[in-house]
DSSP file (Angstrom, degrees, kcal/mol; ACC not computed):
  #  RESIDUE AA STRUCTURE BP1 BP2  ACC     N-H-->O    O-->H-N    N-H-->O    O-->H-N    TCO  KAPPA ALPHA  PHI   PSI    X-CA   Y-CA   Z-CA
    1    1 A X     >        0   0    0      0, 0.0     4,-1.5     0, 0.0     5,-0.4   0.000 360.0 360.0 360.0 -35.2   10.6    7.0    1.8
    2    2 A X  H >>  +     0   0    0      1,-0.2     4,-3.2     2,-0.2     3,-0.8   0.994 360.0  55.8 -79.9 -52.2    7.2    9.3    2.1
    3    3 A X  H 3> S+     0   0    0      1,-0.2     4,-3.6     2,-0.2    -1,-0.2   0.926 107.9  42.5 -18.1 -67.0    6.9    8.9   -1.5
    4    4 A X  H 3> S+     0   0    0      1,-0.2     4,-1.7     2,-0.2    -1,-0.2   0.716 115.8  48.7 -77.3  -8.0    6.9    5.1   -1.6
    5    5 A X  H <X S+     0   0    0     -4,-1.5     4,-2.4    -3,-0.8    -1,-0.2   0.799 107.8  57.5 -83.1 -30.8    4.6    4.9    1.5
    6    6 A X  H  X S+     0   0    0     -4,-3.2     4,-1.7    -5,-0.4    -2,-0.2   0.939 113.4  42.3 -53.7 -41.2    2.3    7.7   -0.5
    7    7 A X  H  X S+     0   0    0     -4,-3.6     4,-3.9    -5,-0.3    39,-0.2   0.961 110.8  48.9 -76.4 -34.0    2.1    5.0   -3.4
    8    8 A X  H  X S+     0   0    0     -4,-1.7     4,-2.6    37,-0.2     5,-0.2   0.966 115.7  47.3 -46.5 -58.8    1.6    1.9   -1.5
    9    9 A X  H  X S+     0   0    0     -4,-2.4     4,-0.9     1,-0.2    -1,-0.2   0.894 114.2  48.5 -19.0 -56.5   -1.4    3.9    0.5
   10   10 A X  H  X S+     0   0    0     -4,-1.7     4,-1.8     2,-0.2    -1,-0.2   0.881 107.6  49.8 -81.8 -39.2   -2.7    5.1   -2.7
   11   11 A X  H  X S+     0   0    0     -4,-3.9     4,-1.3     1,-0.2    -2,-0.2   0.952 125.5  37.7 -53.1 -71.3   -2.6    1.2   -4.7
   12   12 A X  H  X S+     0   0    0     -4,-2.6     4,-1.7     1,-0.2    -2,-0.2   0.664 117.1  47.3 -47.4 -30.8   -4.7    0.1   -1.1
   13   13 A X  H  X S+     0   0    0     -4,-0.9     4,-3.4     1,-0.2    -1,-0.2   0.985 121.2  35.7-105.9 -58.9   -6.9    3.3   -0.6
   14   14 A X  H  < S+     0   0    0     -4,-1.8    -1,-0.2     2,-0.3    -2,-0.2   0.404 115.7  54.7 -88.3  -6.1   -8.3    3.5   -4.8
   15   15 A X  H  < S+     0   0    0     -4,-1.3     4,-0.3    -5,-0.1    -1,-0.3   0.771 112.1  46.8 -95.3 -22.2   -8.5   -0.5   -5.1
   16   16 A X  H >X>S+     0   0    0     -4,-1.7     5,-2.5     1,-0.2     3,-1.6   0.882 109.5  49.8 -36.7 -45.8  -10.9   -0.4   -1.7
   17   17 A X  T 3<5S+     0   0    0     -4,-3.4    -1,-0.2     1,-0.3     5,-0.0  -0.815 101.7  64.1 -94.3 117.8  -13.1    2.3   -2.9
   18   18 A X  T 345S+     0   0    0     -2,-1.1    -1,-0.3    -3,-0.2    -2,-0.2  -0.262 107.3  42.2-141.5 -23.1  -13.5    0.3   -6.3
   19   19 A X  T <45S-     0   0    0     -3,-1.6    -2,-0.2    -4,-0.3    -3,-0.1   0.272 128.9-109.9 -95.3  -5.3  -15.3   -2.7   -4.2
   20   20 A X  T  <5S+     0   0    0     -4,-0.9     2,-0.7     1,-0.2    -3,-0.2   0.846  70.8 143.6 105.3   9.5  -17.0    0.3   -2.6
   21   21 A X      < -     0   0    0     -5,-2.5     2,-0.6    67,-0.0    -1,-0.2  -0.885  38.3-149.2-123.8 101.8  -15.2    0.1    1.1
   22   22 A X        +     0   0    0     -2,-0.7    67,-5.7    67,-0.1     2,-0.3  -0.626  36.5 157.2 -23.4  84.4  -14.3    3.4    3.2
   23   23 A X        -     0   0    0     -2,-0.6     2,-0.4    65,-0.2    65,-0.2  -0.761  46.0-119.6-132.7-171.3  -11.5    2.7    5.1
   24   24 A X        -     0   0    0     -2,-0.3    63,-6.8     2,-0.0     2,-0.5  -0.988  29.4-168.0 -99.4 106.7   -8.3    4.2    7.0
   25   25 A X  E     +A   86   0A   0     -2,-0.4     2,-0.3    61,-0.2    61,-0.2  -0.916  12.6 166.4-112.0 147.7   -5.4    3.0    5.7
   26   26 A X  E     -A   85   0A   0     59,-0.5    59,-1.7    -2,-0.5     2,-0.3  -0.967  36.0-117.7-149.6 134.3   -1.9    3.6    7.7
   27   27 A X  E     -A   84   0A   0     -2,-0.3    57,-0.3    57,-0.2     3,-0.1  -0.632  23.4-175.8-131.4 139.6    1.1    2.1    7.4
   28   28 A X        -     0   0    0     55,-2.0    -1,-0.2    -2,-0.3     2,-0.2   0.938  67.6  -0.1 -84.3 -81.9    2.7    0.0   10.5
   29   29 A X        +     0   0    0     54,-0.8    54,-0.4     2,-0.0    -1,-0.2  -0.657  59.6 167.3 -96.2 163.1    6.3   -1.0    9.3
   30   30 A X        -     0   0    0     52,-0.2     2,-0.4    -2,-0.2    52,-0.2  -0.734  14.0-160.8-150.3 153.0    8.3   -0.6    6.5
   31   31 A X  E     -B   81   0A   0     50,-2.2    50,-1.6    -2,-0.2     2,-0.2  -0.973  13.1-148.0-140.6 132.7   11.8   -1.0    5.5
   32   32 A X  E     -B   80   0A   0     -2,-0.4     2,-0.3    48,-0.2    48,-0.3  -0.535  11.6-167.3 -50.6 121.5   13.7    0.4    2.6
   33   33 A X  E     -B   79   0A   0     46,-1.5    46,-2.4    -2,-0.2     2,-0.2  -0.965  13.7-160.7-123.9 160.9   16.5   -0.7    0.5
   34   34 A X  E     -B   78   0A   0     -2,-0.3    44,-0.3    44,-0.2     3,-0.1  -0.790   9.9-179.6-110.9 151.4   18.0    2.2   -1.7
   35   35 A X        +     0   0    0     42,-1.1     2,-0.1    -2,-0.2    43,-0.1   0.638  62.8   2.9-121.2 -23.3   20.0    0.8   -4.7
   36   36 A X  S    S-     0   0    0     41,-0.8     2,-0.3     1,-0.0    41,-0.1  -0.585  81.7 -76.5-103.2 173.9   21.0    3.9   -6.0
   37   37 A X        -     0   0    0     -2,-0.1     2,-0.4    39,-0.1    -2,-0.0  -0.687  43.0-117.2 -99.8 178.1   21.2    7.8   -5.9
   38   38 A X        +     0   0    0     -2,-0.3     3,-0.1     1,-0.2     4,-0.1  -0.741  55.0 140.6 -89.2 148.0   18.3   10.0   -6.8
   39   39 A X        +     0   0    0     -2,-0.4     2,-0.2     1,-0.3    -1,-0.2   0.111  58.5  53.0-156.6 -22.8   19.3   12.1  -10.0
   40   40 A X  S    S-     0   0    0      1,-0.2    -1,-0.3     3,-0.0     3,-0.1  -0.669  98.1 -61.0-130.0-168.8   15.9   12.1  -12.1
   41   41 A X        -     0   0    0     -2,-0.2    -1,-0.2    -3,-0.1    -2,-0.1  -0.243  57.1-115.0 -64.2 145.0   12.3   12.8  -11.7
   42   42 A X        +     0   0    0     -3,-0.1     2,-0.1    -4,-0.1    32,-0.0  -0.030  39.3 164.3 -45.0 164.6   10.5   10.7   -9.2
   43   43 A X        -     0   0    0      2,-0.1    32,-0.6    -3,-0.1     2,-0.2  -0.071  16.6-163.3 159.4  97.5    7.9    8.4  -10.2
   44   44 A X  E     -C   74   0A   0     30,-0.2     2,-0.3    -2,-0.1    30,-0.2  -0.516   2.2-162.9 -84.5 142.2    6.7    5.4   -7.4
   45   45 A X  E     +C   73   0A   0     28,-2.5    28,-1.1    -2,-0.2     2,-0.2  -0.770  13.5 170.2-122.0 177.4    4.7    2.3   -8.6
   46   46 A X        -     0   0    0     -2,-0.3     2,-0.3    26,-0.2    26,-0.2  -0.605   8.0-174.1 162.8 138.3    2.7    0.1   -5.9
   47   47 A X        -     0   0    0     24,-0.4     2,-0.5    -2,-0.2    24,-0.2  -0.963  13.7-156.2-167.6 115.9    0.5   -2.4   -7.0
   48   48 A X        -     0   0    0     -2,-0.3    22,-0.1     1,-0.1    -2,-0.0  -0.924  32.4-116.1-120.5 124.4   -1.8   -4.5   -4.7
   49   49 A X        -     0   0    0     -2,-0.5     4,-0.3     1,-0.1    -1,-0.1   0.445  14.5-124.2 -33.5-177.9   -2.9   -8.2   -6.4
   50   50 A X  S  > S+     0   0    0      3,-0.1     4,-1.4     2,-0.1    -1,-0.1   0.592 114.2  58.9-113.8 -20.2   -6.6   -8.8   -7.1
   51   51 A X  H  > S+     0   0    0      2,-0.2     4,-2.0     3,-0.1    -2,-0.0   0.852 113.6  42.1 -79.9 -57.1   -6.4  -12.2   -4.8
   52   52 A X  H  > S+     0   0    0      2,-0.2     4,-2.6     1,-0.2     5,-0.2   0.986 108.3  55.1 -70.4 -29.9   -5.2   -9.7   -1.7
   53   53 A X  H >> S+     0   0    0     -4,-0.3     4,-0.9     2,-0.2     3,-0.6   0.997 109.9  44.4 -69.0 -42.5   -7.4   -7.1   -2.2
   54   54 A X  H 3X S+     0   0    0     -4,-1.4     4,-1.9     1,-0.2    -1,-0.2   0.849 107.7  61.8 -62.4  -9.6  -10.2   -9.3   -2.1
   55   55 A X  H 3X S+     0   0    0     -4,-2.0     4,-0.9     2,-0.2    -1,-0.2   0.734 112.3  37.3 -65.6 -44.0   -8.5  -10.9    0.9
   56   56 A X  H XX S+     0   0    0     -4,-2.6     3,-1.6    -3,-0.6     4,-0.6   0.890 109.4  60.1 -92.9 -86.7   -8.8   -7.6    2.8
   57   57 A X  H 3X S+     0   0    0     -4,-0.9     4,-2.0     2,-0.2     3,-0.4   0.590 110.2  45.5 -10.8 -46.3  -12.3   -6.7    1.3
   58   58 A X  H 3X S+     0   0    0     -4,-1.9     4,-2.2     1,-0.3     5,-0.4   0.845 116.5  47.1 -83.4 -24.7  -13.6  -10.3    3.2
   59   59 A X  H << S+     0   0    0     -3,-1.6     6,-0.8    -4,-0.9     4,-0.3   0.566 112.7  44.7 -84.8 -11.9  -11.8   -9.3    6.4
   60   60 A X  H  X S+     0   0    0     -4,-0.6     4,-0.7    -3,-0.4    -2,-0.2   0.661 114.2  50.6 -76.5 -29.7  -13.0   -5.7    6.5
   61   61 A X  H  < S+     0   0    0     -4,-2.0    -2,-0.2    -5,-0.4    -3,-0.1   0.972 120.4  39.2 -48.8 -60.4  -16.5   -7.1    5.7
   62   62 A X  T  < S+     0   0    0     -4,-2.2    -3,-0.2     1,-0.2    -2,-0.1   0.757 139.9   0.4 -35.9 -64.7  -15.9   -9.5    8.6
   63   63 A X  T  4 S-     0   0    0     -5,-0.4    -1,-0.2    -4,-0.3    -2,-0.1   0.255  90.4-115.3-139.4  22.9  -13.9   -7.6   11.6
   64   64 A X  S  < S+     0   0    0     -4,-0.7    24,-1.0    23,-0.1    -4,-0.3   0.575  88.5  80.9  56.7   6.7  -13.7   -4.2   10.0
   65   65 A X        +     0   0    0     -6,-0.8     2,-0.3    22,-0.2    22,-0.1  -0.853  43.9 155.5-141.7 156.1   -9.5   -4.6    9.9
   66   66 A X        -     0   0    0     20,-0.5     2,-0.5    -2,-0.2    20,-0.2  -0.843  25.0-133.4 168.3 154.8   -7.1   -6.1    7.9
   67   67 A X        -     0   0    0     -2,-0.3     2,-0.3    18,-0.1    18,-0.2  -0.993  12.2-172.7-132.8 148.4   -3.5   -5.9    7.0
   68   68 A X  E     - D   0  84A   0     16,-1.1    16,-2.4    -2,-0.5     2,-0.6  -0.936  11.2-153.3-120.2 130.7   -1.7   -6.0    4.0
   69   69 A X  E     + D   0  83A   0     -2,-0.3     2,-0.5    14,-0.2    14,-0.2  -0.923  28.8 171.3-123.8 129.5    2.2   -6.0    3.2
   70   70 A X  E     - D   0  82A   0     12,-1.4    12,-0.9    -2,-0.6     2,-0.2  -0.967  33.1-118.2-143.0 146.9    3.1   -4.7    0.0
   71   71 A X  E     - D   0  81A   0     -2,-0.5   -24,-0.4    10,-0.2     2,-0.4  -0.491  26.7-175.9 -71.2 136.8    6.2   -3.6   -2.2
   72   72 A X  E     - D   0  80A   0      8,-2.2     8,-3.4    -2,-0.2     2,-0.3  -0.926  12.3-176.9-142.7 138.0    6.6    0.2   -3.4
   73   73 A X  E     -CD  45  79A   0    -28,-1.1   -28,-2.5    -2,-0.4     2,-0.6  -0.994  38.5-149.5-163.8 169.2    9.2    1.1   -5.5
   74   74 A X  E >>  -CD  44  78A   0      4,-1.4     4,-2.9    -2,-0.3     3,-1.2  -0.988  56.8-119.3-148.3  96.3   11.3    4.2   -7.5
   75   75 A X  T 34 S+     0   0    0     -2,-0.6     4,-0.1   -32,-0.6    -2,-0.0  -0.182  88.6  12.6 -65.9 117.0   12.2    1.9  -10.2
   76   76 A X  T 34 S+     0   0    0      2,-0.4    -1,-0.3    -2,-0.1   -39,-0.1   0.757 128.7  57.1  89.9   9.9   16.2    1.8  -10.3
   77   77 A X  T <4 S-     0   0    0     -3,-1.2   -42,-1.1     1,-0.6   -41,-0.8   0.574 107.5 -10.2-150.9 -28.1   16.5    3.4   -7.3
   78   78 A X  E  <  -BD  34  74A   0     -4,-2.9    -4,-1.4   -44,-0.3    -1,-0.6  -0.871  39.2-146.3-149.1 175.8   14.7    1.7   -4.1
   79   79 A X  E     -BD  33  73A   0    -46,-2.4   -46,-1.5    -2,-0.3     2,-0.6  -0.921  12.0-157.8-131.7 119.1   12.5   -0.7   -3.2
   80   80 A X  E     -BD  32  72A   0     -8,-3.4    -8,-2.2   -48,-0.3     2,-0.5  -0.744   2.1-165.7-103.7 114.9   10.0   -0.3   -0.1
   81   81 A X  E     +BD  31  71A   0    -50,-1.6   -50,-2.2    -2,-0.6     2,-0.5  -0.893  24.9 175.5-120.8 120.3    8.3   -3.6    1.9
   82   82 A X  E     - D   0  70A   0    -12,-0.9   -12,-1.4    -2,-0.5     2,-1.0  -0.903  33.6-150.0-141.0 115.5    5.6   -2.1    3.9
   83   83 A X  E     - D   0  69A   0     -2,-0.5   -55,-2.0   -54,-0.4   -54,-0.8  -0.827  27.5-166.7 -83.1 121.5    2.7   -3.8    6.2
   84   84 A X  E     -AD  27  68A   0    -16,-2.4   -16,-1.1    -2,-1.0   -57,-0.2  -0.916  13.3-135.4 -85.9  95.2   -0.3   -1.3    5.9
   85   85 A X  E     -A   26   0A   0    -59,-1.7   -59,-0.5    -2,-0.4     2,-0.3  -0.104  13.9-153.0 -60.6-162.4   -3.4   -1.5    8.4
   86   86 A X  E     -A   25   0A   0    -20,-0.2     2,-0.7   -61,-0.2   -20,-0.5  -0.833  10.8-170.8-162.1  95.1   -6.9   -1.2    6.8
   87   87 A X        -     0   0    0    -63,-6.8   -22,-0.2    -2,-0.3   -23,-0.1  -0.603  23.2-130.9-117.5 130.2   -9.7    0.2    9.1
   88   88 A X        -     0   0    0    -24,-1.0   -65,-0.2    -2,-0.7     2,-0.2  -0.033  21.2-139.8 -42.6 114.1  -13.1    0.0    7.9
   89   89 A X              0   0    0    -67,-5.7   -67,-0.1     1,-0.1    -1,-0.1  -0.589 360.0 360.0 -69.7 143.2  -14.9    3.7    8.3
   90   90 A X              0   0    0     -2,-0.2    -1,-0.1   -67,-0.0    -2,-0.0   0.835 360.0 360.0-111.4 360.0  -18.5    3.4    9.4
């Protein structure tokens, strides 16, 4: 599970500072399904759209907060659905 919250974090944290925006990201909920057992190397994806991230960019511009819910997964093996806050450093 700390894995797939590490990747989601990481898609949100590195497509903010690419518009340039400092923030605190932290992750509220999430829930796990496992489909499998673990037997080979790790290796998480996480992916946040180019229509939400600017959706959070105009709301941290705006109120300095936003949230985002995004899928993390360890492909053949879980899937992770995860609301992330976003706060804007100043």
């Amino acid at each position: 599970n700390s894995l797939l919250v590490l990747a989601g974090w990481a898609a949100i944290t590195l497509s903010l500072n690419d518009h340039g925006i400092a923030a605190d990201v932290m992750v509220v909920k999430s829930e796990t399904e496992y489909t499998a057992a673990l037997r080979d190397e790790l290796e998480a994806e996480a992916t946040i759209s180019a229509d939400e991230t600017d959706r959070a960019v105009q709301e941290l511009k705006e109120r300095g907060r936003s949230r985002v819910v995004l899928q993390s997964a360890l492909p053949g093996f879980a899937t992770m659905t995860a609301s992330y806050a976003i706060i804007k450093r100043s």
